[in-house]
N, C-alpha and C positions, 0 to 999 in steps of 0.2 A: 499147322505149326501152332505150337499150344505157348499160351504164357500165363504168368501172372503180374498184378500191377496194383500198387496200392498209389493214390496220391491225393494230398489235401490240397484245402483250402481257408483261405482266412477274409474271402468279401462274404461279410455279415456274420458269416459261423462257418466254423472249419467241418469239412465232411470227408469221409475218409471213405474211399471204396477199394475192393480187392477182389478180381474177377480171374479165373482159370476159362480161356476158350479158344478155340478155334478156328482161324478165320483164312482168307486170302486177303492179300494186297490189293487196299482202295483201287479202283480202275482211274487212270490221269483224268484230268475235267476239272481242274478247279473245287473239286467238294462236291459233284454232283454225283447219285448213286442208282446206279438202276441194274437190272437183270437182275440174275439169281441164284444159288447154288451155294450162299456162304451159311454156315452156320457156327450157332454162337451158343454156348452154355453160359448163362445169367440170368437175374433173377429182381430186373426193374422194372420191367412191364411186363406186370402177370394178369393172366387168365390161364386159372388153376385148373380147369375141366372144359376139356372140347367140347364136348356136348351141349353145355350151358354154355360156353361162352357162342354157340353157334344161336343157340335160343334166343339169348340176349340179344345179340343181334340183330334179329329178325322182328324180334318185338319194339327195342329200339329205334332200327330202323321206319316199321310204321308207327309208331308214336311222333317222330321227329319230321317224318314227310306231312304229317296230318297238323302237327303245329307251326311247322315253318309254311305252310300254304296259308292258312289262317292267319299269320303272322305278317306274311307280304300281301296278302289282300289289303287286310287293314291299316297297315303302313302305308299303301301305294295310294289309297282313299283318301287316306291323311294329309300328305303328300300333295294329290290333286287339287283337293279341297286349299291348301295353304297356298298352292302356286297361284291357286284363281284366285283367294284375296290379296297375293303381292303384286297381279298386273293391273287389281282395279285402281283407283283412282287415290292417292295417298299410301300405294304401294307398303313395304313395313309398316306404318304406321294402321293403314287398314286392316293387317294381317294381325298385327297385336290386337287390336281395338274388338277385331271379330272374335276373337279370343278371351277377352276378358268379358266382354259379354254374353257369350257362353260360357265361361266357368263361373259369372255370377251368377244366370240363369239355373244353370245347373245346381249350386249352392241353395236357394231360394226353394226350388223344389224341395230339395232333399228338406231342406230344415221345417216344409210344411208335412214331410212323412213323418219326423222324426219325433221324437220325446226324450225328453231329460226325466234318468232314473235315480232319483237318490237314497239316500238311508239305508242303505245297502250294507250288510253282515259282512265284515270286511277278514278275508280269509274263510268265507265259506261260499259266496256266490263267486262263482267263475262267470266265465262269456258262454261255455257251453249250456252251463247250468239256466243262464238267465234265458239265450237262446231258444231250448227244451221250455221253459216254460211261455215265454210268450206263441212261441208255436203251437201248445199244444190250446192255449187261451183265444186263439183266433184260427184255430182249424175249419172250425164253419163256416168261414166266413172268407174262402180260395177255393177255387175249384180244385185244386190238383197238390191239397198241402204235403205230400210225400213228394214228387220230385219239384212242386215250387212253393215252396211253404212261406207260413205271412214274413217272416223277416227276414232283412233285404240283406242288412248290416247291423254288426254292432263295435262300438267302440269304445273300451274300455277303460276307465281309469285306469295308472298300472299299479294305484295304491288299492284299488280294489272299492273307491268309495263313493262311487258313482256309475253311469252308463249313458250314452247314447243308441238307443235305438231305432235303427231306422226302418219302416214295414211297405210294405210292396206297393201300398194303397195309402193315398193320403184319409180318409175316414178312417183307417184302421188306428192312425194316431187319435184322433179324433176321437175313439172310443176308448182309447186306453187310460185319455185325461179323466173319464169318469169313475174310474179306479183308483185316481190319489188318496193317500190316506185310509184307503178301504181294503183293498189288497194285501196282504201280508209274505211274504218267503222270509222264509226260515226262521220265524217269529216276526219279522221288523215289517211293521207298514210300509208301502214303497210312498216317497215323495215322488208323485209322477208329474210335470210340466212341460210347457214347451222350450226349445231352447234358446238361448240368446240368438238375437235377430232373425227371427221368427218375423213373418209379413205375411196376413193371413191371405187366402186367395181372394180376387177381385170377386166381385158378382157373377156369375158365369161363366168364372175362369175353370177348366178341366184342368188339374193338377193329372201330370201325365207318371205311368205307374215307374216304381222302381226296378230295375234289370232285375229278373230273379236271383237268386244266390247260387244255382248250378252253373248260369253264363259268367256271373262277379268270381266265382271259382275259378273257371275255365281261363277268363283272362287273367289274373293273378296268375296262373299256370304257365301265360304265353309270356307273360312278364317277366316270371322268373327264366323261364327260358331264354329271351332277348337278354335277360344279364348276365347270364353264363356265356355268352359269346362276345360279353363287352360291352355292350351296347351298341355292336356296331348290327343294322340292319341285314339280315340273310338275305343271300341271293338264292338263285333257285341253284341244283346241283350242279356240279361242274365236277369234271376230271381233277381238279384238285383241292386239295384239302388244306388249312393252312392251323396250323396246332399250336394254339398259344397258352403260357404261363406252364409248360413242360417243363423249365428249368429259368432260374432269373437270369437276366443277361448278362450280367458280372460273371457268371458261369461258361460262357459262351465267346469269352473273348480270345480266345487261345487256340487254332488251327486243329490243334491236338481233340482238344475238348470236343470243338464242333464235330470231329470226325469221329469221336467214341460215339455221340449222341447220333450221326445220322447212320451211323450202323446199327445201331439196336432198333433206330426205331423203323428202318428197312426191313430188317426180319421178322419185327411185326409184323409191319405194313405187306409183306409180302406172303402172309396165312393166307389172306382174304382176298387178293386180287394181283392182276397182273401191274408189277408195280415197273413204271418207266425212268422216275430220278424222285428223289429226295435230296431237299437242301436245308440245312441249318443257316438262317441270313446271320450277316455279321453285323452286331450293334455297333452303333456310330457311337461317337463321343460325347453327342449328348443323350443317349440312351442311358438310364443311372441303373444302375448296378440289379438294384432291387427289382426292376421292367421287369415285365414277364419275357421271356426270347420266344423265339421263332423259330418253328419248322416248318416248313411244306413239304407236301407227298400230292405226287404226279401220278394219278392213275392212269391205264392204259382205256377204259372207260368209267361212262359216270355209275354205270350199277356196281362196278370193283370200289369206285370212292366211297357209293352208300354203306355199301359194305364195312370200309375201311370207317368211316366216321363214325357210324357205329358202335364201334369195336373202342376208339381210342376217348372219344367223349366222356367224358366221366373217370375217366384211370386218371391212376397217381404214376407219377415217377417222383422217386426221391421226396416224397412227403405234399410232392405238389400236385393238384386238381386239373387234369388236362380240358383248355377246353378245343371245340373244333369245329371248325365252319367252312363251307365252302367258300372260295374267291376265283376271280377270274382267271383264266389260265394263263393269260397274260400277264399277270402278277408275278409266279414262278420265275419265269425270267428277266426280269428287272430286281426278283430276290438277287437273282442267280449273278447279275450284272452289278453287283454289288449295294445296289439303293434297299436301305431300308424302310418300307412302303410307309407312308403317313397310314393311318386310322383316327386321327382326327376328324372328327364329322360333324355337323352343325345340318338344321332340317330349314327346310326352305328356303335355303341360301343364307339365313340370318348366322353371320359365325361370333363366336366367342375367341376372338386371335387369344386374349390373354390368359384362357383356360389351360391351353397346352405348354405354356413357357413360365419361366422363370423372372419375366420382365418385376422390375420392380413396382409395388406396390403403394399406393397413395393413402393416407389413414384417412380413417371417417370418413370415408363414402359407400354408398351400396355395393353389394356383389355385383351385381350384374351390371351394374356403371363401371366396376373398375376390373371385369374381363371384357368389359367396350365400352369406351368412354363416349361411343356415339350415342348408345342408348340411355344416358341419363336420363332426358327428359321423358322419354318414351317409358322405362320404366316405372319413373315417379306416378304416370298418370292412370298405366295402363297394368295392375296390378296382375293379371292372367297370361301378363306374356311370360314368367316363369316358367310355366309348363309349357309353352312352345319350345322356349330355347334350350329347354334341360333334358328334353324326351328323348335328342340324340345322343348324349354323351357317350363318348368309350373313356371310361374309367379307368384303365389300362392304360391310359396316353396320357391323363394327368396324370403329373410330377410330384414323387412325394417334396415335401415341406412343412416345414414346423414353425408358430406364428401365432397369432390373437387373431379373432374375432369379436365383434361385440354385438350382440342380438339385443333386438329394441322392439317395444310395442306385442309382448305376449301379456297375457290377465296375471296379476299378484296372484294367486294360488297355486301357479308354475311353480314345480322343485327344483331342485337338480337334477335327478334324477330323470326326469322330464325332458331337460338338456342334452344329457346325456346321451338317452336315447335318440334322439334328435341326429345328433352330429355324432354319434359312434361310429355308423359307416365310411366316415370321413376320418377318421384315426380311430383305430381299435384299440388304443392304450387308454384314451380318455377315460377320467375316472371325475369322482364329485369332487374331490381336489383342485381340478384343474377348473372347476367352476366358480368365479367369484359374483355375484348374486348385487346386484344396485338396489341400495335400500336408502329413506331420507333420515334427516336425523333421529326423526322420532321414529325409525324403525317399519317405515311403510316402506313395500318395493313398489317401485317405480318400472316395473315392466323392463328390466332391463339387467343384460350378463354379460361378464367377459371369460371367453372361454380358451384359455390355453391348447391351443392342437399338439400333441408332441408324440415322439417317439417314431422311429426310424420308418413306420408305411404310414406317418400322415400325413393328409392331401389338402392341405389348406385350401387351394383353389375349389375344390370339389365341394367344400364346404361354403367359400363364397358363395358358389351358382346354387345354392339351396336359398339364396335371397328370393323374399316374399314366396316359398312355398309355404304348405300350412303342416304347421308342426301336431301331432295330432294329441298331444292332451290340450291345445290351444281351439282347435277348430275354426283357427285363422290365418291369415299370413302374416308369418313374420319376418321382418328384416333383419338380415344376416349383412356387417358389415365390416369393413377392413377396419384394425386397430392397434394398436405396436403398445406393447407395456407402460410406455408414458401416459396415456389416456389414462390408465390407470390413478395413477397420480393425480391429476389432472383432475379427475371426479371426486376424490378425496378431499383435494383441496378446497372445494366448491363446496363440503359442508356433508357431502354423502359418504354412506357407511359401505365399504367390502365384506361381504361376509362368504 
């Protein structure tokens, strides 16, 4: 039976579609799809050439088996390691504590590798450029400088007018101090120093080396990996697959809708393996329009889902980024039973209730005091528990919102731009506009911004829980705090200037 169908829409922007195909009537079940036999002429999930797309595949698939192992190993260590400091003695409070003293640890090292680069040709030295030369300046001096070469990291001005370098080996900074002033690229003598908070090593302390730069890769790789699927932690493979941000959920509220969508994505899903049901979940009422929605695909085994995941990870439909992860199979039907599954996650038990709701907000307090008001004090004291609480986020389950911030305690030489890039992950519209900049009368800044979040995918909340991380043209933490346009005023009146 052939048709055609055009119809819009008007949550968020109108889309208009018109498909010629031919199909059989849904089987009864509530929305659930499985067997085989239907085909469909259209053109939303493409893979243009069998062949390649069979390659892809095959390559994806081990690419993804070889990073999600690596990914749950060291999640699961993670994980151990946090459980064993939440039963010792001070519970949370020990689990932060043990964390802050590793990330200071860790900090102290690094900054005895490291070296502050300045006088730097601005618009001509890049990070690769500075890179290439410090490698090729301490090649003697590593055993294996082609796959672990002397530098570790580098961190760039983004005005181009400075550097941090950080080298594998603490002498290696060491040596490079004797280069200040002597050294030249691209004409300009480098000003070479150590960097702020720098504490040189005790007497016989062994500064321990820096990760090479193929592992510092490799993880940034798993990393980006873990945010393509949300944040939410991979399980190992299961029979199914669950596909999110396929279409937003305003999309998805309509009987009709959901049944166009789980039929195309059936005849995908059904090249590659024996497929048993597909369900489109239906968003609840507090799901906002813009949420990514939900599919699931029920393979008949888990080597048909590798297959399947695959295949679907990375495609577009309708202009959006699939992403795809396994979930327990027990999941599928509680889609199927109408609940729409939380992905809210929080790691060693520590949660952030206020990160995934809409609760109202209290001005001028911390982030991370006001998505838990029980960790105020714990925060204040224990500046490292940032990166415990934040490593879990599904970003996908915070709620857009539009709102002020006010950031305290980064160095006067912070731009806006600086800002910006800061908290752009947190609304993509930000712009220097929305940065107003705390300066004293006489024009001195006071370490201090208020940043308007706006426009229809910003996550206010998301931008709180970046309290006390370290913003990186700062190379320290700063606090990220709640604030309502009155502050504004407020600081004004006090004698300070907005600019």
């Amino acid at each position: 039976m052939g048709r055609s169908r055009s119809r819009s829409r008007s949550r968020g922007r109108r889309r208009s579609r018109s498909r010629d195909r031919r199909r059989s009537r849904s089987p009864p079940g509530g929305g659930h799809r499985g067997g085989g036999g239907d085909t469909f002429d259209r053109s939303r999930l493409l893979v243009t050439d069998p062949g390649a797309a069979v390659a892809m595949q095959q390559s994806l698939a081990a690419q993804m088996q070889q990073q999600q192992l690596a990914m749950m190993q060291q999640q699961e260590l993670q994980k151990q390691l946090l459980a064993q400091q939440m039963m010792m003695p001070g519970g949370l409070a020990a689990a932060a504590a043990g964390g802050a003293q590793q990330s200071q640890l860790e900090t102290l090292h690094r900054k005895q590798r490291e070296v502050y680069i300045g006088n730097l040709a601005i618009g001509i030295i890049t990070k690769d450029l500075l890179q290439e030369f410090w490698d090729q300046v301490f090649a003697h001096a590593v055993p294996d400088p082609v796959n672990n070469p002397p530098v570790a990291n580098i961190n760039m001005d983004p005005g181009g007018r400075f550097a941090f370098v950080e080298f594998v080996k603490e002498e290696l900074a060491s040596k490079a101090l004797e280069m200040d002033r002597v050294v030249e690229l691209c004409g300009r003598a480098m000003h070479i120093g150590r960097p702020k908070g720098y504490v040189p090593p005790a007497p016989g302390e062994v500064v321990p080396d820096a990760l090479p730069r193929s592992v510092r890769e490799k993880q940034e790789q798993e990393k980006a990996a873990a945010a393509e699927t949300g944040g939410v932690a991979p399980v190992a493979p299961t029979t199914t697959l669950l596909l999110t941000a396929i279409l937003p959920a305003g999309q998805l509220r309509t009987e009709s809708e959901r049944r166009i969508l789980q039929e195309e994505v059936y005849e995908e899903a059904a090249k590659y393996g024996n497929v048993s049901g597909v369900y489109v979940a239906i968003p609840t009422a507090q799901v906002q329009d813009l949420m990514p929605g939900r599919c699931y695909v029920k393979y008949g085994s888990v080597e048909d889902a590798k297959k399947g995941h695959a295949v679907f990870h990375g495609r577009t439909l309708d202009d959006n980024v699939i992403k795809a992860g396994y979930v327990p199979e027990e999941e599928y039907s509680r889609a199927a039973a109408g609940e729409w599954v939380s992905k809210a996650s929080n790691v060693a038990g520590i949660p952030l209730p206020g990160l995934y709701t809409m609760a109202p907000l209290v001005s001028g307090i911390t982030g991370l005091s006001a998505l838990n008001p029980s960790l105020a004090a714990l925060v204040a004291t224990n500046p490292g528990i940032s990166g415990i609480l934040t490593a879990g986020i599904n970003e996908d389950e915070v709620p857009f919102e539009e709102g002020f911030v006010k950031l305290r305690g980064f160095p006067p030489q912070l731009t806006k731009a600086d800002v910006v890039q800061f908290l752009q992950p947190c609304a993509p519209e930000l712009a220097e506009e929305d940065v107003k900049m705390v300066l004293s009368a006489d024009g001195t800044s006071l370490g201090e911004a208020f940043v308007l979040l706006r426009g229809s995918r910003a996550k206010l909340r998301l931008a709180l829980a970046k309290d006390r991380s370290v913003m990186p043209a700062s190379h320290a933490p700063v606090e990220v705090l709640t604030a309502v346009e009155d502050d504004m005023q407020r600081r004004m009146f006090s004698g300070c200037v907005l600019v």
